[in-house]
N, C-alpha and C positions, 0 to 999 in steps of 0.2 A: 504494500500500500504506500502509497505517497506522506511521506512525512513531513515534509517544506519544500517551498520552492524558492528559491532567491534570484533575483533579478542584479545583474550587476553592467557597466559599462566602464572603458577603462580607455584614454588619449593622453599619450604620453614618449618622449621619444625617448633614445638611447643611442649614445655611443656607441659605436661596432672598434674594435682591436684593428683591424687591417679593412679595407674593401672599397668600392666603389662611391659607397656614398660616406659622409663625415657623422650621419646623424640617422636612426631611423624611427619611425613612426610606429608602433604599438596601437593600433584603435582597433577595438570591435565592444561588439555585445554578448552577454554573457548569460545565460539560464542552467543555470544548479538545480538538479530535482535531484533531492535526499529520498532515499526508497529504506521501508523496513519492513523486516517479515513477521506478518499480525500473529503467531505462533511461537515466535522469536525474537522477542523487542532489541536483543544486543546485538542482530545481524542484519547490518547496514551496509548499503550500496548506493555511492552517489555516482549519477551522469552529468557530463558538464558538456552544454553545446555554444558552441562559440559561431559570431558571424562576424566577420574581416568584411573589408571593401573589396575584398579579393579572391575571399572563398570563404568554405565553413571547415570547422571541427567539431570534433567531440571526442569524450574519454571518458574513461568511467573509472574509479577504483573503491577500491573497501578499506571504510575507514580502521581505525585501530577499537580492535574490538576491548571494551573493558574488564573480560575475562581474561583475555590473551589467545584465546583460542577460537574458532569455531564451531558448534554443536548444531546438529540441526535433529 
């Protein structure tokens, strides 16, 4: 089941070490859905999709569980 969802956006540049340009740009927007299993409140999974001016992402990982472990 869906546990939270957070909305986030982020514009901001950076310095790169060596390359082409002196400076680069960092923008998109961001949507975090926290997932947790109704049978298992400690086993958590969040996806994060990302939108760029230039394309999309997403990922997903499992947070650190307060057991140390996973049971299911």
């Amino acid at each position: 089941m869906i546990k939270n969802v957070v909305k986030t956006a982020k514009d901001t540049t950076w310095k790169p070490v060596y390359g082409e340009r002196s400076l680069i740009r960092d923008h998109y927007n961001q949507l975090e859905i926290q997932l947790q299993k109704p049978d298992a409140p400690d086993y958590a999974l969040h996806v994060i999709f990302r939108a760029y001016d230039s394309g999309i992402a997403f990922r997903y990982f499992f947070p650190e569980q307060p057991t140390g472990c996973i049971t299911a």
